[in-house]
Structures are given as structure tokens and as C-alpha cells.
C-alpha positions as CSV (number, residue, x, y, z in Angstrom):
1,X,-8.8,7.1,11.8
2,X,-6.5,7.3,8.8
3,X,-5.5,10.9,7.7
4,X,-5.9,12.1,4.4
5,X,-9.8,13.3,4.0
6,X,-8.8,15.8,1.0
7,X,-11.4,15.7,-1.8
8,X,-11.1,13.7,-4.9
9,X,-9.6,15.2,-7.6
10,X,-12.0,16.2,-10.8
11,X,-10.9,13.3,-12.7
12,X,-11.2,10.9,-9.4
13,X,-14.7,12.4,-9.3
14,X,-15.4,12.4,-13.4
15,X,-13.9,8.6,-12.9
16,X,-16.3,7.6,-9.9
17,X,-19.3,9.4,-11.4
18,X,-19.1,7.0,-15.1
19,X,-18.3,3.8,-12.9
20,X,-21.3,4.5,-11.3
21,X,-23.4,4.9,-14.6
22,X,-22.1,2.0,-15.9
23,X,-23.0,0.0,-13.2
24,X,-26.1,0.8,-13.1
25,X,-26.8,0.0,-17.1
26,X,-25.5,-3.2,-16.6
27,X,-27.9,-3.8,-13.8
28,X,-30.9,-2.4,-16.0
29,X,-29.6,-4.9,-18.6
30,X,-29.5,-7.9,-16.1
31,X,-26.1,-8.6,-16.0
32,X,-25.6,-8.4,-12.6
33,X,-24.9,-5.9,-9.7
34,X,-22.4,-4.2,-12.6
35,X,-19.8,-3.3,-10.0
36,X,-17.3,-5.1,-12.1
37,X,-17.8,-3.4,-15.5
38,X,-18.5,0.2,-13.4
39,X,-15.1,-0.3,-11.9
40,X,-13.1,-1.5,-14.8
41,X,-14.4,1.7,-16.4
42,X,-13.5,3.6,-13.4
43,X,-10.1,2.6,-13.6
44,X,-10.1,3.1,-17.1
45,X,-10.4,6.7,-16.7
46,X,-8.3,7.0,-13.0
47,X,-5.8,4.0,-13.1
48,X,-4.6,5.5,-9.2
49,X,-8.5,5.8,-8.3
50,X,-8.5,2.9,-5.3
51,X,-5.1,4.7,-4.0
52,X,-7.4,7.1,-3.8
53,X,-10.9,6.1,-2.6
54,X,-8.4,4.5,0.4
55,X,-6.9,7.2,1.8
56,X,-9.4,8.5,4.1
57,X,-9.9,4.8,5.4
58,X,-8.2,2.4,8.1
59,X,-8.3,-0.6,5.5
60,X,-8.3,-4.5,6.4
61,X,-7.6,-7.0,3.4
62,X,-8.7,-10.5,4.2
63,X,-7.7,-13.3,1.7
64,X,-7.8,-17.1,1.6
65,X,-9.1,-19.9,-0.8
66,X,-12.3,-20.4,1.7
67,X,-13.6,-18.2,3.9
68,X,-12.9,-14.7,2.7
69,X,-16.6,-13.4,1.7
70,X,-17.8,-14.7,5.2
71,X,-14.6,-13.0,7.0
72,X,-15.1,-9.9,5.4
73,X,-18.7,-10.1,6.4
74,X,-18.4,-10.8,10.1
75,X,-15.5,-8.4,10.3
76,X,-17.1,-5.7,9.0
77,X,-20.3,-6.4,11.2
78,X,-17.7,-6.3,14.7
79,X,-16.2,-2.7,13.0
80,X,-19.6,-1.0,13.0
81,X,-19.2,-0.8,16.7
82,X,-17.0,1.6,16.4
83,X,-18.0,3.2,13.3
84,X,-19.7,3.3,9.7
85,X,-18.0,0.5,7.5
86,X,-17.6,0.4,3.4
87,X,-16.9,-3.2,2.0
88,X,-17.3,-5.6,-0.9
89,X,-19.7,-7.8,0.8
90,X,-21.1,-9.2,-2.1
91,X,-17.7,-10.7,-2.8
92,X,-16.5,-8.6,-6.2
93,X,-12.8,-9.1,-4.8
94,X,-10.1,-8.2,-7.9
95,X,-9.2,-4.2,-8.1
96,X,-12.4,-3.4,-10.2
97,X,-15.1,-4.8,-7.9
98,X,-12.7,-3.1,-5.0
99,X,-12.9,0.6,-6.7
100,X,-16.9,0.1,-7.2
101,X,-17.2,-1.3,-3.3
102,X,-14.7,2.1,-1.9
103,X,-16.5,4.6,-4.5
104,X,-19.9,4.4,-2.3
105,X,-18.0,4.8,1.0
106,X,-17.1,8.5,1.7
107,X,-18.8,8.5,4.8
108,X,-17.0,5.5,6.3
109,X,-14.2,4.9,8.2
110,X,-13.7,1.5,7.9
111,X,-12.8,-0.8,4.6
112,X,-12.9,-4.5,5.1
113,X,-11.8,-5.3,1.8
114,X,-11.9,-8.9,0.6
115,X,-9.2,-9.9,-2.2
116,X,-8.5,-12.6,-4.7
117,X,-5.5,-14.1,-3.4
118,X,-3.8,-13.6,-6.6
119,X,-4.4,-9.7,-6.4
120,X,-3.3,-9.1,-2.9
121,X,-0.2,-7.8,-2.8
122,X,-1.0,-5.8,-5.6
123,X,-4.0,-4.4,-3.9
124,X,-1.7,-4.1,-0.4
125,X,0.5,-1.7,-2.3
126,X,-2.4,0.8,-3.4
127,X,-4.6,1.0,-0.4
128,X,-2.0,0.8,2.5
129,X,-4.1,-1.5,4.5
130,X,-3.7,-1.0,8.5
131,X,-4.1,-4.8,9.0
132,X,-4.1,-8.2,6.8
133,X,-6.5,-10.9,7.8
134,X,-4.4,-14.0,5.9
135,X,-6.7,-18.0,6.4
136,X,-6.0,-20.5,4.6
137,X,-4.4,-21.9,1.1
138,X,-5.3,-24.6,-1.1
139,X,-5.8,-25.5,-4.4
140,X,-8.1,-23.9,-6.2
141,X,-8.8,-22.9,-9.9
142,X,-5.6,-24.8,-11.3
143,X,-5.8,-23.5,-14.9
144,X,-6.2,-19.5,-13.2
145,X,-4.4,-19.5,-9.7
146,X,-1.0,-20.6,-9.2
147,X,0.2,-24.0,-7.6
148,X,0.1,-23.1,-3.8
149,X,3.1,-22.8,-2.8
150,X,4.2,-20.0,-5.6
151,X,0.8,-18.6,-4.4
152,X,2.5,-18.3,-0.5
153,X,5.5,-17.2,-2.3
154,X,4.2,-14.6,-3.8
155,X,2.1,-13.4,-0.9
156,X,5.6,-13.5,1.2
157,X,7.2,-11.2,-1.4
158,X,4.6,-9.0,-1.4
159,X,4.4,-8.8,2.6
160,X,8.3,-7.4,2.9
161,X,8.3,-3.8,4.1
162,X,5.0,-3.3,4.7
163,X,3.9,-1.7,7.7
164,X,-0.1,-3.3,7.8
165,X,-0.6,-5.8,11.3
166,X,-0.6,-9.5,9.7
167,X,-3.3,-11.3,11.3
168,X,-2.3,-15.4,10.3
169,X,-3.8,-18.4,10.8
170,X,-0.9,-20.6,12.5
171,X,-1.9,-23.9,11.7
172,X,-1.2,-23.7,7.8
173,X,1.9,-23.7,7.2
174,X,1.5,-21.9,3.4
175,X,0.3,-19.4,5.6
176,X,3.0,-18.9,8.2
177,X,5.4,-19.5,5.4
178,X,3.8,-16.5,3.4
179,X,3.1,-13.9,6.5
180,X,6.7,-14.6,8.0
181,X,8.7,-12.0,6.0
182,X,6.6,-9.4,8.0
183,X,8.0,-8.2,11.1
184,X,4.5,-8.0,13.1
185,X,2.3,-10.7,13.0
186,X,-0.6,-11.7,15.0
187,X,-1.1,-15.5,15.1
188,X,-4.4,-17.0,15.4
189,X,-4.6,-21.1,16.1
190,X,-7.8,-21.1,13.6
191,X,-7.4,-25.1,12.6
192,X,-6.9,-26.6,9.2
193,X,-8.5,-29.9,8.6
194,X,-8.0,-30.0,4.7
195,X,-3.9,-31.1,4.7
196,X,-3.1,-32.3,1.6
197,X,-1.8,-28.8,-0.2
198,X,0.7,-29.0,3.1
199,X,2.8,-32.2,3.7
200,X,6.2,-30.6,2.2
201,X,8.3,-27.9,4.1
202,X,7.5,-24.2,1.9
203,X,10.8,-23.5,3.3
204,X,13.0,-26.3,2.2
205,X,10.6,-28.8,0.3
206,X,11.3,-31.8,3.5
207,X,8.4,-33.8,4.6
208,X,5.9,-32.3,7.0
209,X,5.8,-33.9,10.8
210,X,2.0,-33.3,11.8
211,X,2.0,-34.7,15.3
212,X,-1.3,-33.6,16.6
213,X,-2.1,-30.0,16.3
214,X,1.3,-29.2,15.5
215,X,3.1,-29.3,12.8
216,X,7.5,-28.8,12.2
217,X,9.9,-29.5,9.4
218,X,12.7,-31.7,11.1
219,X,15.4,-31.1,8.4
220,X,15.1,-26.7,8.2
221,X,13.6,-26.3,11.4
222,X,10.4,-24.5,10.3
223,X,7.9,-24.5,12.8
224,X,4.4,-23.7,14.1
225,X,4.6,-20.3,15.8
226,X,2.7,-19.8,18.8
227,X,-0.4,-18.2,18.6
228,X,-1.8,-15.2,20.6
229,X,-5.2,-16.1,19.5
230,X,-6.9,-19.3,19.1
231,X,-10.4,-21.4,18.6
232,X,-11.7,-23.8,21.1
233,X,-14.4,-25.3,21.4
234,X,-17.3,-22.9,21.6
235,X,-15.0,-19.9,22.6
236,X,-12.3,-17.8,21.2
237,X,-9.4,-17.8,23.5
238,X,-7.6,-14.0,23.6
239,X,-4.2,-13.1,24.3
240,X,-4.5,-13.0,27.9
241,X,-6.2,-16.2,27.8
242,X,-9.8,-14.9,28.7
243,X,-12.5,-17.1,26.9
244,X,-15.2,-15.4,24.7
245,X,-18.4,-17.2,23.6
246,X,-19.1,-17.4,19.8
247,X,-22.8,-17.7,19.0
248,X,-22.9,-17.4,15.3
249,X,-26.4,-18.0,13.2
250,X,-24.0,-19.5,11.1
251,X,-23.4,-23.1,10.6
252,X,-19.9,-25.3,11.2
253,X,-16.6,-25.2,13.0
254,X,-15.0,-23.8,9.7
255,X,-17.4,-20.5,10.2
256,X,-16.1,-20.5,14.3
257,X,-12.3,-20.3,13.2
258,X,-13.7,-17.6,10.8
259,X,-15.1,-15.4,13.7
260,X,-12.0,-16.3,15.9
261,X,-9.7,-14.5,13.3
262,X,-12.4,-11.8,13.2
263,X,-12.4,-11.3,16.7
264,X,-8.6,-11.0,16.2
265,X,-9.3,-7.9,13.7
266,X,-11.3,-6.7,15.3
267,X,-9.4,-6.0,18.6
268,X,-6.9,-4.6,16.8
269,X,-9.2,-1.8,15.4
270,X,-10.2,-1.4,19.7
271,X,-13.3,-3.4,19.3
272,X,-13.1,-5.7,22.3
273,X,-13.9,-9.6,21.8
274,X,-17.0,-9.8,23.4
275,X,-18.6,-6.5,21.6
276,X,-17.0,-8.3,18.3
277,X,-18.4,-11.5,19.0
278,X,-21.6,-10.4,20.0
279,X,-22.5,-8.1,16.5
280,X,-21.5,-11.2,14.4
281,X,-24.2,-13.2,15.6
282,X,-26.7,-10.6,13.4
283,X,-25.0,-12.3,10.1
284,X,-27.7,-14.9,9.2
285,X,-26.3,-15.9,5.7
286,X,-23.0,-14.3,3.4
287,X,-24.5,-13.7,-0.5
288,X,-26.8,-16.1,-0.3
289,X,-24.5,-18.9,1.6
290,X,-26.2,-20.9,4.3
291,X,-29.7,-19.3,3.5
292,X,-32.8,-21.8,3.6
293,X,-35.1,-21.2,0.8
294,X,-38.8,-22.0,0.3
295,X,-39.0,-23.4,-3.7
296,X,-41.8,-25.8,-4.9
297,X,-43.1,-26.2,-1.0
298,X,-39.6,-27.9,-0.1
299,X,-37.1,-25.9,2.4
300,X,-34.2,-25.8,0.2
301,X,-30.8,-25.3,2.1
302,X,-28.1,-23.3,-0.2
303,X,-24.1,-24.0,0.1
304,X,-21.3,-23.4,-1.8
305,X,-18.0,-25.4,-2.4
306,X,-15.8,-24.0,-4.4
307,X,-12.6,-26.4,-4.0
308,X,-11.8,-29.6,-1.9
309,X,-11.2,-28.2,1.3
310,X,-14.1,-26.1,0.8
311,X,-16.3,-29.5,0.2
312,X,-14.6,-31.3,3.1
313,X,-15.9,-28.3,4.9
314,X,-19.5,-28.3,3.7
315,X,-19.7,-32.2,3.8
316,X,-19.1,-31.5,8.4
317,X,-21.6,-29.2,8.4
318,X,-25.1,-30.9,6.4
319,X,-27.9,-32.8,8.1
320,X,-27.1,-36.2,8.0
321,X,-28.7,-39.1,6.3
322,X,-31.3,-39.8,4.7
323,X,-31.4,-36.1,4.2
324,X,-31.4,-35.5,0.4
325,X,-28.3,-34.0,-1.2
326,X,-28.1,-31.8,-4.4
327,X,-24.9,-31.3,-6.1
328,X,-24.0,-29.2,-8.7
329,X,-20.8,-28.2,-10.9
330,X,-20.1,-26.0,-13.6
331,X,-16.3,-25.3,-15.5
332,X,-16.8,-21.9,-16.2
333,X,-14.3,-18.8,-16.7
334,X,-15.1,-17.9,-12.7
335,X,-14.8,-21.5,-11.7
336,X,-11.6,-22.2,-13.2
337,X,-12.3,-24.6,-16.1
338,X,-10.0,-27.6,-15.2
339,X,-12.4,-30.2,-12.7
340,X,-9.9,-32.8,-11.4
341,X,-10.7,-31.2,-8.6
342,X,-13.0,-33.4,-7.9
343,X,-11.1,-36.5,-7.7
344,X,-9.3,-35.0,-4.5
345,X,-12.8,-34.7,-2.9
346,X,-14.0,-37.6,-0.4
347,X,-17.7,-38.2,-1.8
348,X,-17.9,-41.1,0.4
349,X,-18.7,-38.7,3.7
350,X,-22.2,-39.0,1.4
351,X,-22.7,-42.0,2.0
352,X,-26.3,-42.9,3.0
353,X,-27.7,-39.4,1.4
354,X,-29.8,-39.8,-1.5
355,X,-27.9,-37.6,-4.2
356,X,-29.0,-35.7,-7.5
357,X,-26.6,-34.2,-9.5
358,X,-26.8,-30.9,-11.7
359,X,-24.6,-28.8,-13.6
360,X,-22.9,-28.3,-17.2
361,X,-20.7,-31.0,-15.8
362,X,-23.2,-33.4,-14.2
363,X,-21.5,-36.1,-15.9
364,X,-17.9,-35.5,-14.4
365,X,-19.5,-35.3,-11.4
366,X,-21.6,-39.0,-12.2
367,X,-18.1,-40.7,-13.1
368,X,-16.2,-39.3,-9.9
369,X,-19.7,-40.4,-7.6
370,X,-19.9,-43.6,-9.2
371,X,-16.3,-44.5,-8.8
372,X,-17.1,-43.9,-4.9
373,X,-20.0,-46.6,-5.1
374,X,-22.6,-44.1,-4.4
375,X,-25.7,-44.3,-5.3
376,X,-27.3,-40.9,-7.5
377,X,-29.7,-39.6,-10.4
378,X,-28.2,-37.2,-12.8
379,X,-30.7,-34.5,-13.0
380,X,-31.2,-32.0,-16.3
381,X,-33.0,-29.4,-13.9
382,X,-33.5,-28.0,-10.1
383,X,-37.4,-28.3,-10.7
384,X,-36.5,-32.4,-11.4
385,X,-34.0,-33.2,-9.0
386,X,-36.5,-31.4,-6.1
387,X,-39.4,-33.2,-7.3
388,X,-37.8,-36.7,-7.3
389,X,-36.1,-36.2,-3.9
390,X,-37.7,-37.6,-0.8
391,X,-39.1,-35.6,2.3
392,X,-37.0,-33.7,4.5
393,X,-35.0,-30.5,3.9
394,X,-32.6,-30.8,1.0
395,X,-29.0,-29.3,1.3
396,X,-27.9,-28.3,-2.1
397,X,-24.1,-28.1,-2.5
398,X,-22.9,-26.2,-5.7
399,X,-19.7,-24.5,-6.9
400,X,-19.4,-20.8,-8.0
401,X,-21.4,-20.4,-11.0
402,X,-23.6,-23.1,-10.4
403,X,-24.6,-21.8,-6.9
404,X,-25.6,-18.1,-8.9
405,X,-27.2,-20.2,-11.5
406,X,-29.5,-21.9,-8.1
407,X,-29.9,-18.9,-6.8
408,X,-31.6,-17.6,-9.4
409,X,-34.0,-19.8,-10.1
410,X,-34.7,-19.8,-6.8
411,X,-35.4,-16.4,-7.0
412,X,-32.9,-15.3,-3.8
């Protein structure tokens, strides 16, 4: 258990105590859960206040660009085997949604702490995590995050000196790239099927060789390490090459390589695989991801895509055709505003679905479906696009804001 259990300070606990009451306006006001605003105004009055709410805590950051909420979720479900858990499982992940998430968890022992990728290192440096759970990078949010590969730069900066257990996916290479300036790393073969972010060397800038599985720069020599963890199949293979069963409620292989790098956490906290594996299978759905909604006597299925890789993802994992398809798209402040993300997407895996579109940018959306040759009706509403769609369960696909927006109306 970490050390330090001395008592907040008076202005920690004057600090904590207004975070708290204005969190809780905001949610009186429906704006929200308010644990953004309550820790902004936490901070405000106690700028070393998560140094502080950390230090009775052994802390695990997880971060990615897909992944992270559902991570953080199943890790923190394997850690209550060994004890009581505080997290941000709703997903606030920048330093004022982290305060508000630690500020309720005195009693706990654990934090599994999910981070924006462009916070971590900062957020590394003031809770001294005991392990970093690092899965994927890719583009994401190109007028907020940085281009990838100053993103893994970044994150490899940040990483020198620090004394937390890396836990790294080994088959991105932005990944190994940013986890190898730390000197203990645990390497998990958790897949990456979205490779278009890395076909150049992070190291030197050469061309890629993918043969395979594998993947090696031939001109600096960069390489993929081998792992002491890995997926396969069904199972999560441990170090000593014992193979664990993963029954998850949760749909997709992306979700399995999420509970194989969990399982890797989680052993290093002394929670072995199978008890791990076993307690993840209680997580039905992750803020409202994967759940299946009843809404005008239709089972409506809810995912989010955030990003490409994120869509390729969600694309593997829906019923297939005719199964009706919503999609929807907003440019928002929390979606990043700039949508040529879509042009990198592969609509054509749609093929077959009938598709209704939604969203303040239904019409981006209608150009970049149409170009594909796929056939759609550009809805104004949810009510409309349900009530046109034929029988069957209907997967609804939707990006940040435009997933809340659904899940709203749908009253989850």
C-alpha cells in the first residue's frame, strides 16, 4: 500500500470541500456530473491538491487514443479483489476531472486513473503512479492533440526517470518508441489493426517493414520487443506461458487486447490472471458504451467512435447486414473541430447496412458516404432515423458529443 496516510491540510480540505459544492450546483443546474468545474475550482484554491489526494494511493495511469475509459474500467474491476478502488470511471480524464475522481476516495487504496494523452506526463509527475498502462496512438483531434509522433515524443520525455512499471502494448510502434526511455517495461502483444499513424520509423523516420505480426525498421534497427504478455485467441497468454480464458460481456477483439493489458496490471498489483479475468466479466457496458437501449419499442445498440481506428474497431464488432446502422458526428470543442477525419475512415465495411445519418455535421458525413457509393438518408432527428429504419436491432455509431447528445434522448 503506498505510505503517506497523513491528513489533508486545512486548505487541501477547504479546497476539496468547495470542489465538491460546486459540483454539485452544476449538477442541480443540468450541466452535467460537475466534476470538471468542482475540480477546476479545487485546484483553483490548492494548485498541489492531486499531489495530494495521491499520496495515500498505489496509482495506475492508463492512456491511449481508444480504449482508455474501458481499461480503466476493467482494471479497476480486477483491483477490487484485493481492495477498495477510487477512479474516474466516467471518463473526466485532464487534472480537474482527476482531483474531483481522488477527492471521493479516502477510503481506497487503489487509483486507476485514466488520462488525456496530452496530460500524462504532467499528471505522472504529481501523483507518482506505481504502474502506467500505455495502448495505442493515433490520430485523433488534429486541431487539439499533437501529430502522433510528437505525441510519443512527448510521452518518451516525460517517461525518463520515473520509477512507475510501464505496462506497453508491443505491437505499436509509437508506443514502444514512447515507453522505451524507461528502464522497466512490461510488454503486452495487445494487436494493432489500425496502421496507418505507423509506417515510418519514430526513431529515424525510415519506412516501416510489417511482415506479419512483427514489425522492424531495417535502416536504425528499431524493433518489436518481445512481449511477456500477449492476446490469443480467446485467452491471455502470461509470462510463464499459462493460458487464461477471457469471457468479457463486452463485445470485440479490440475490448480482449483491452483486458489482456488489464490482466497485465493487474498482476502487477498481486491480483493473479484468472481472479483478474474473472471480475472483468461483471462490466456489462463503460459510460454508456456497448449498452442496448429500449427507445420507441426498437432495441437500440449504443457505440462510440471517436477517431478512425476507433471506427475500424466498431465497424468488426456490429451485426452484420441488413442490420440498420445509425451514424452520427458532431465538431465540437470535445470532439476536436477539424473532420477530415473522416476521409481516413473505410465506410465501405458498411456496405449492405441500411444507414441514417445524424449530427451537426450530417452533411460531411453524406459527402464522405456518398463518395463510398453507399446508399443513406440524412436524418434531422433520432425519433426519424429510428422510425424510418427497418426491423431488427439498430447499432447506432456516434462520436463524442453526439454519442452524449443520444444518450440523452435516450434517457440512459
Amino acid at each position: 500500500m503506498a505510505g503517506n496516510t497523513e491528513p489533508l491540510s486545512p486548505r487541501a480540505k477547504l479546497a476539496v470541500t468547495a470542489g465538491k459544492a460546486a459540483a454539485a450546483v452544476s449538477r442541480a443546474a443540468g450541466r452535467g456530473s460537475g466534476s470538471v468545474i468542482g475540480g477546476k475550482v479545487a485546484l483553483r484554491l490548492d494548485p498541489d491538491l492531486l499531489a495530494r489526494l495521491a499520496r495515500h494511493l498505489d496509482v495506475v495511469l492508463v492512456s491511449a487514443t481508444n480504449g482508455k475509459t474501458t481499461t480503466t474500467r476493467l482494471i479497476a474491476e480486477a483491483l477490487r479483489a484485493s481492495g477498495p478502488v477510487v477512479s474516474n470511471a466516467l471518463g473526466a480524464n485532464m487534472p480537474a476531472g482527476i482531483t474531483s475522481a481522488l477527492a471521493g476516495g479516502s477510503d481506497a487504496r487503489f487509483g486507476v486513473i485514466e488520462v488525456d494523452e496530452k496530460y500524462l506526463a504532467g499528471v505522472a509527475r504529481d501523483v507518482a503512479p506505481k504502474a502506467i498502462a500505455l495502448l495505442n496512438l493515433s490520430r485523433d483531434q488534429l486541431d487539439r492533440a499533437a501529430e502522433t509522433r510528437m505525441l510519443a515524443e512527448r510521452w518518451r520525455e516525460g517517461l525518463v526517470g520515473s520509477k512507475a512499471l510501464i505496462i506497453a502494448n508491443c505491437d505499436d510502434p509509437l508506443i514502444v518508441w514512447a515507453a522505451s526511455s524507461s528502464t522497466n517495461v512490461v510488454w503486452v502483444a495487445a494487436g494493432q489493426e489500425w496502421k496507418d499513424d505507423a509506417w515510418s520509423c519514430p526513431s529515424c523516420g525510415g519506412v516501416m517493414q510489417r511482415p506479419g505480426d512483427d514489425w522492424f525498421c531495417a535502416e536504425c534497427g528499431f524493433r518489436r520487443p518481445t512481449p511477456s504478455w500477449a492476446l490469443s485467441g480467446d485467452h491471455v497468454l502470461d509470462p510463464h506461458g499459462s493460458a487464461w480464458p477471457i469471457r468479457l460481456q463486452l463485445p470485440g477483439r479490440a475490448n480482449k487486447a483491452n483486458a489482456a493489458t488489464s490482466a497485465a496490471v493487474a498482476a502487477a498489483f498481486g491480483v493473479p490472471p484468472q481472479v483478474a479475468l474473472e471480475r472483468m466479466y461483471s462490466v456489462q457496458a463503460v459510460a454508456g458504451r456497448y449498452d442496448v437501449v429500449s427507445f420507441q419499442q426498437r432495441d437500440l445498440r449504443l457505440l462510440l467512435a471517436k477517431n478512425p481506428a476507433g471506427w475500424l474497431e466498431t465497424f468488426s464488432l456490429i451485426d452484420p447486414p441488413p442490420t440498420p446502422v445509425i451514424l452520427s458526428v458532431n465538431a465540437r470543442g470535445a470532439d476536436g473541430t477539424d473532420t477530415s477525419w473522416l476521409w481516413d475512415v473505410d465506410y465501405t465495411r458498411l456496405a449492405g447496412h441500411p444507414i441514417f445519418v445524424l449530427g451537426d455535421r450530417k452533411l460531411d458525413l453524406a459527402v464522405r458516404l456518398e463518395v463510398a457509393n453507399l446508399d443513406f438518408r440524412v436524418c434531422d432527428t433520432l425519433d426519424e432515423a429510428v422510425q424510418m429504419a427497418p426491423p431488427g436491432r439498430i447499432e447506432v455509431i456516434a462520436n463524442y458529443t453526439a454519442f452524449q447528445d443520444l444518450r440523452r434522448r435516450v434517457g440512459n
